[in-house]
ZADO-1210 file (C-alpha; in nm, 4 decimals, padded with zeros to 6 digits):
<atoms>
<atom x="03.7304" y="-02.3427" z="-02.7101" code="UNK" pos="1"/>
<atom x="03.3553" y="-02.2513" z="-02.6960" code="UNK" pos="2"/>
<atom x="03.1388" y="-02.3037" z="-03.0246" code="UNK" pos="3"/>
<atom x="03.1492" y="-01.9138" z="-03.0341" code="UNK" pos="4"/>
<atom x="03.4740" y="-01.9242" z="-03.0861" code="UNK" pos="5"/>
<atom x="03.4711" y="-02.2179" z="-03.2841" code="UNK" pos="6"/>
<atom x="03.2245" y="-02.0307" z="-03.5480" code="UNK" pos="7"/>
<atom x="03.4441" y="-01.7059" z="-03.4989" code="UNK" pos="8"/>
<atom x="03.7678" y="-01.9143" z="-03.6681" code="UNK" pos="9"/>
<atom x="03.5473" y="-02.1305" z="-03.9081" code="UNK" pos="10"/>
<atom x="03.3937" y="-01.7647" z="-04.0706" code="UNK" pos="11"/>
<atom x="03.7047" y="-01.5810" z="-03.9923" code="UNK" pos="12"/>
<atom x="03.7926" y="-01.5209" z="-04.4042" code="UNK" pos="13"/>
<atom x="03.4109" y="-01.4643" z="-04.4297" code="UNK" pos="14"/>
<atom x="03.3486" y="-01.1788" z="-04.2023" code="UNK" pos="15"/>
<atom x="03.3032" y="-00.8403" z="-04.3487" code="UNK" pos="16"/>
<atom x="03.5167" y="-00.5349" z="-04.1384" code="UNK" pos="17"/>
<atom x="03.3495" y="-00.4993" z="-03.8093" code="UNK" pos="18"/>
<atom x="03.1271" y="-00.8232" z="-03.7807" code="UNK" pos="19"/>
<atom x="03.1667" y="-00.9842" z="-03.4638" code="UNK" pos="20"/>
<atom x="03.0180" y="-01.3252" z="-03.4022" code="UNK" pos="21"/>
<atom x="02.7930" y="-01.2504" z="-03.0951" code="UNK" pos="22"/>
<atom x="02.6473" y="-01.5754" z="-03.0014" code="UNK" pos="23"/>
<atom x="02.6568" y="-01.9674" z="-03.0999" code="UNK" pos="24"/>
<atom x="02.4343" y="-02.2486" z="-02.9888" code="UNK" pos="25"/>
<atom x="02.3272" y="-02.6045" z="-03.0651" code="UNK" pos="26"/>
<atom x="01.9747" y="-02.6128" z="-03.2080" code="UNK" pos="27"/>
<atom x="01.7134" y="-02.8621" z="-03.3673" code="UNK" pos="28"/>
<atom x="01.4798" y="-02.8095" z="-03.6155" code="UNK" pos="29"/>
<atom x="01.1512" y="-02.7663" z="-03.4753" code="UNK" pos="30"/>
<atom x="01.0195" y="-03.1349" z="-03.2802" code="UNK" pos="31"/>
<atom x="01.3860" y="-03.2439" z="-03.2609" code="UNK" pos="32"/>
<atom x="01.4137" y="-03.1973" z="-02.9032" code="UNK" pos="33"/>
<atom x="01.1418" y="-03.4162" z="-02.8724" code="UNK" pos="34"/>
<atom x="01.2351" y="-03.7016" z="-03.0965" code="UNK" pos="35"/>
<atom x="01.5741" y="-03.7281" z="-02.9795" code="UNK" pos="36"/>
<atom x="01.5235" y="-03.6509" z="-02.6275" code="UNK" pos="37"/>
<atom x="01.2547" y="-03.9835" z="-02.6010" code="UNK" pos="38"/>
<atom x="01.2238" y="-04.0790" z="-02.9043" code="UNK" pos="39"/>
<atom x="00.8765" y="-03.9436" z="-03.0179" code="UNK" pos="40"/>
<atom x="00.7592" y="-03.8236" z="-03.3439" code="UNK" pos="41"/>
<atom x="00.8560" y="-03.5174" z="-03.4738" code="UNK" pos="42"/>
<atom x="00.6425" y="-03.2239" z="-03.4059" code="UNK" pos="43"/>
<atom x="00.5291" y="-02.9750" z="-03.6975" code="UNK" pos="44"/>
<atom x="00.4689" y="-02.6014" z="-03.5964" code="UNK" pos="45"/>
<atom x="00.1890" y="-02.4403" z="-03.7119" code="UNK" pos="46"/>
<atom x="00.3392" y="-02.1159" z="-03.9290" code="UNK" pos="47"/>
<atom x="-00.0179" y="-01.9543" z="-03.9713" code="UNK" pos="48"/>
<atom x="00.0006" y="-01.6387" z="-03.7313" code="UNK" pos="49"/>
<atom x="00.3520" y="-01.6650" z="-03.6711" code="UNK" pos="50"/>
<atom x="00.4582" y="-01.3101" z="-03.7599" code="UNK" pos="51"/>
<atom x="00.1503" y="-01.1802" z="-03.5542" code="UNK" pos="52"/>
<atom x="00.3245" y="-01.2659" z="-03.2502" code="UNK" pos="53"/>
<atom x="00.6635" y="-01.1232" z="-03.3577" code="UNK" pos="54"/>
<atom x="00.9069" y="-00.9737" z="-03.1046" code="UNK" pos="55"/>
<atom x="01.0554" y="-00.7815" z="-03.4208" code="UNK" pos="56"/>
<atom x="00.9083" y="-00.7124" z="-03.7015" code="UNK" pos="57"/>
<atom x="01.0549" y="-00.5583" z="-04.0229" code="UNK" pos="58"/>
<atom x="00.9426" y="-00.4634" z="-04.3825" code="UNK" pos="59"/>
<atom x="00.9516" y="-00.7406" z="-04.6771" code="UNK" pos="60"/>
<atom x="00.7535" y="-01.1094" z="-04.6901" code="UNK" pos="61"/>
<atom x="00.8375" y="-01.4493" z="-04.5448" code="UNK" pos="62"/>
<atom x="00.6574" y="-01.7612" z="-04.7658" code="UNK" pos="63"/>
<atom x="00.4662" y="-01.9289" z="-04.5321" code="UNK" pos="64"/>
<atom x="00.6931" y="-02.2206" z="-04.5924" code="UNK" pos="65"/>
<atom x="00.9361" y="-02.4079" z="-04.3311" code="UNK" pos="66"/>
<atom x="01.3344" y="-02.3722" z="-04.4271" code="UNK" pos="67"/>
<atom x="01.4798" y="-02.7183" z="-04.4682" code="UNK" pos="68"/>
<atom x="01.7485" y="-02.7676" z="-04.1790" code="UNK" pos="69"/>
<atom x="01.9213" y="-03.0946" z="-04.0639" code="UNK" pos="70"/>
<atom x="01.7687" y="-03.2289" z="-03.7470" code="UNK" pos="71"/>
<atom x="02.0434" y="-03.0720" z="-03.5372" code="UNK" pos="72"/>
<atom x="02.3021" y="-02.7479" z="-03.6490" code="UNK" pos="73"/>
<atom x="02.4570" y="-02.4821" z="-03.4998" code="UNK" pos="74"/>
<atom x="02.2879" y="-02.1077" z="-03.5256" code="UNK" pos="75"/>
<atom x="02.5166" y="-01.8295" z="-03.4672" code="UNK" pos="76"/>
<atom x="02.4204" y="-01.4514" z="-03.4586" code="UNK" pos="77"/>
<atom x="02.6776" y="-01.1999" z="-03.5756" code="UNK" pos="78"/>
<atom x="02.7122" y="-00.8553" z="-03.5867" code="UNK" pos="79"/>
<atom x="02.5564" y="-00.8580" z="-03.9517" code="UNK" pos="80"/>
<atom x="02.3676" y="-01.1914" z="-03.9936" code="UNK" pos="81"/>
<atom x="02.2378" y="-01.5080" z="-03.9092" code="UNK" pos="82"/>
<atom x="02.4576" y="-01.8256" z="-04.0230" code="UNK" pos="83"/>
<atom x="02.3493" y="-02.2016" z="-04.0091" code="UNK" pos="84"/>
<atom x="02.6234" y="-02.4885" z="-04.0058" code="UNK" pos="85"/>
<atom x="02.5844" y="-02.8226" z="-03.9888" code="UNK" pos="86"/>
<atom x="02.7344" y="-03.0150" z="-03.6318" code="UNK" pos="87"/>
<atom x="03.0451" y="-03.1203" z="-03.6837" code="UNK" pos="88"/>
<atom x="03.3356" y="-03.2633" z="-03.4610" code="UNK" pos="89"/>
<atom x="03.4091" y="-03.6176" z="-03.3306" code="UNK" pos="90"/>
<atom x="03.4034" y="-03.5635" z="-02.9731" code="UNK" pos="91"/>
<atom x="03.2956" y="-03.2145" z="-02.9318" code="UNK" pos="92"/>
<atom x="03.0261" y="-02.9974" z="-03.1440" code="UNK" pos="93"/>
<atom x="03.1909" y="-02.8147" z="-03.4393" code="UNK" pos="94"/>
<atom x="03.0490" y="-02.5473" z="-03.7139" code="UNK" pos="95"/>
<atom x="03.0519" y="-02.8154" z="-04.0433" code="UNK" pos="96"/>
<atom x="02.9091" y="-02.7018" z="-04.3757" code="UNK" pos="97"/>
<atom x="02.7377" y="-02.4256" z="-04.3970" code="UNK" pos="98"/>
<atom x="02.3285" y="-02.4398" z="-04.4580" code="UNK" pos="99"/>
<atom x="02.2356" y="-02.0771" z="-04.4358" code="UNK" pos="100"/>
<atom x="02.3610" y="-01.7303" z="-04.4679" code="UNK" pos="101"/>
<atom x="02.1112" y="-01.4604" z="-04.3876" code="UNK" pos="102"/>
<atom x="02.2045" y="-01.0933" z="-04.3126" code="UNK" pos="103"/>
<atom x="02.0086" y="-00.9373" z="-04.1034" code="UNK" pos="104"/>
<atom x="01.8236" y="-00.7108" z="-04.3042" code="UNK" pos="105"/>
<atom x="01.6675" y="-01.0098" z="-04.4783" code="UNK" pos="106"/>
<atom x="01.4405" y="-01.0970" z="-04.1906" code="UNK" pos="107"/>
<atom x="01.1138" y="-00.9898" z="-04.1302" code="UNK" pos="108"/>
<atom x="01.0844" y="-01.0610" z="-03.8093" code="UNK" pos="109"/>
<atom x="01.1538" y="-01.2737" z="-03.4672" code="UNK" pos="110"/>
<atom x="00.8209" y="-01.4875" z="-03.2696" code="UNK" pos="111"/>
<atom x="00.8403" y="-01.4634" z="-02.9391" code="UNK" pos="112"/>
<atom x="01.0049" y="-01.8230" z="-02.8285" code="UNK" pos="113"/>
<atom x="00.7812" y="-02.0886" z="-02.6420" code="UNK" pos="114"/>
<atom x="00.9287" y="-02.2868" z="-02.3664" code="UNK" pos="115"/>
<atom x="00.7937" y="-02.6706" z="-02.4104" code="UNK" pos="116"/>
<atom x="00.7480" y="-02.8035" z="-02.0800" code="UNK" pos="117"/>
<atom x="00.7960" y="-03.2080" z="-01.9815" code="UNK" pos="118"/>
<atom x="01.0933" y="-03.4416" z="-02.0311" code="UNK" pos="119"/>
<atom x="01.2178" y="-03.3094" z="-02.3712" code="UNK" pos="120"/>
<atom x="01.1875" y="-02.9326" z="-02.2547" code="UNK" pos="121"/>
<atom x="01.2842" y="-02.6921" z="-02.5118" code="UNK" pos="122"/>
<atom x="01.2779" y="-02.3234" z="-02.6129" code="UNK" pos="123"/>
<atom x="01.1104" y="-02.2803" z="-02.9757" code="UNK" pos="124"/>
<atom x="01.0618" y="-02.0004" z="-03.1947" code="UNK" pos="125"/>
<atom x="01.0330" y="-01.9110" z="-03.5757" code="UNK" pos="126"/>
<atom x="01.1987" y="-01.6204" z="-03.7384" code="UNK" pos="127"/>
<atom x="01.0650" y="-01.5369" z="-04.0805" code="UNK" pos="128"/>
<atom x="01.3124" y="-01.5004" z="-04.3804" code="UNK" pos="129"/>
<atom x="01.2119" y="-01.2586" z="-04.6270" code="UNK" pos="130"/>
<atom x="01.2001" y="-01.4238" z="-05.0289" code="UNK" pos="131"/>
<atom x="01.2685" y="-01.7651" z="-04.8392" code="UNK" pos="132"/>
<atom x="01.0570" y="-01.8858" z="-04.5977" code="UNK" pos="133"/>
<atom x="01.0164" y="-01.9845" z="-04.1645" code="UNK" pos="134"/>
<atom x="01.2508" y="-02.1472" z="-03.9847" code="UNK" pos="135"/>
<atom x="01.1413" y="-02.3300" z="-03.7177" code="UNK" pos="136"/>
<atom x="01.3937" y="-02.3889" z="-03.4360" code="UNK" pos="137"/>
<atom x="01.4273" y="-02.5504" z="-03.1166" code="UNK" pos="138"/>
<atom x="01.6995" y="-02.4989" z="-02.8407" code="UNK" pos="139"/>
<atom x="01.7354" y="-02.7880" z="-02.5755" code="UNK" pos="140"/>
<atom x="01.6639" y="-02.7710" z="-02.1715" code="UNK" pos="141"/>
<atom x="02.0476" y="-02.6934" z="-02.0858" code="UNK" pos="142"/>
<atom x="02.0150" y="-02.4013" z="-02.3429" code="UNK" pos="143"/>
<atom x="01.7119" y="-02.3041" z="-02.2713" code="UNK" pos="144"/>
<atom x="01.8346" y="-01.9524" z="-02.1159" code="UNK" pos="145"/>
<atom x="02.1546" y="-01.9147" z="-02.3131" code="UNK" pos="146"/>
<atom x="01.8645" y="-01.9523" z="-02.6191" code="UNK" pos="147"/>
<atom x="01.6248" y="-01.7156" z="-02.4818" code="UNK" pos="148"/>
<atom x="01.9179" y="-01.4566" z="-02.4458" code="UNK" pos="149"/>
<atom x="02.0221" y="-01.5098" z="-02.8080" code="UNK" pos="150"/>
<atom x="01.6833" y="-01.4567" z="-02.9560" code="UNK" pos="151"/>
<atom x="01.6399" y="-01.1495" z="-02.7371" code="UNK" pos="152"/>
<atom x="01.9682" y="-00.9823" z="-02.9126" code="UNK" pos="153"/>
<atom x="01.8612" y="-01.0874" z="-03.2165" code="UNK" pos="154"/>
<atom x="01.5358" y="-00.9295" z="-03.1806" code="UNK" pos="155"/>
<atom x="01.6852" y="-00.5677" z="-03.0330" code="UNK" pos="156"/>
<atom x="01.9359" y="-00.6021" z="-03.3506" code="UNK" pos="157"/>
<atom x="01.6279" y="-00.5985" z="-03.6088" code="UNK" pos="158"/>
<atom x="01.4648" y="-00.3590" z="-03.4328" code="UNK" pos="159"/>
<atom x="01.7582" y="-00.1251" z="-03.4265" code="UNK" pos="160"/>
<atom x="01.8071" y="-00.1586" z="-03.8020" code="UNK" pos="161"/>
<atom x="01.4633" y="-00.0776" z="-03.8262" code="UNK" pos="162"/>
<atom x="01.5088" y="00.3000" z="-03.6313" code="UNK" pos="163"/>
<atom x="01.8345" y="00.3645" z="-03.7938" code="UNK" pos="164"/>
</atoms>
């Protein structure tokens, strides 16, 4: 069973008629690819400018301040939303508790993700939450594409709600 699938039966009495859960991946809060990839300090990501390089950007205000994450969870687009769960599962990641619930709407918009280069390569981005804050987020070398294409869907969802 993938972790799309795996999100798709742990919302399944959550979803509203019609949402679809598009995409799920294993992600670390910004400088966790880093610290647990070699075992350096985390790194902090600098939020000034952050919606000037937007791939999306919508109406509404995100506080320049960093959403609080555990150092590893699982981010899944939907149809209607973004959802954050903690990792969960013994042997193989698992949605756990949920940490976030934001429809899509409620963003204001999507940075264009970096890719970090060296041993603990990653793909990081922010995406600003309107009322709420940043989050900072960081998707691993062996997700680096699968992460570039979720961001990218994300991005062409906001900026459909935005012409519609």
């Amino acid at each position: 069973m993938t972790l799309r699938e795996k999100v798709e039966a742990r919302l399944a009495g959550d979803l509203v008629p019609d949402e679809r859960v598009l995409d799920a991946l294993i992600a670390f809060r910004t400088g966790g690819v880093r610290k647990t990839m070699i075992g350096g300090a985390a790194g902090i990501a600098g939020l000034a400018g952050a919606a000037g390089m937007a791939l999306a950007a919508r109406r509404g205000q995100a506080p320049q301040v960093s959403i609080a994450t555990s150092g590893r969870f699982v981010f899944s687009l939907t149809s209607h939303r973004v959802v954050l769960f903690t990792v969960g599962g013994v042997v193989r990641a698992a949605p756990g508790k949920l940490l976030h619930s934001w429809p899509l709407d409620q963003l204001a918009w999507v940075s264009e993700p970096t890719l970090i280069s060296g041993v603990a390569q990653a793909l990081r981005g922010e995406i600003g939450v309107t009322g709420e804050g940043v989050l900072g987020y960081e998707f691993a070398r062996l997700q680096v594409e699968d992460g570039r294409s979720l961001i990218k869907r994300l991005a062409r969802a906001l900026e459909e709600l935005e012409t519609s």
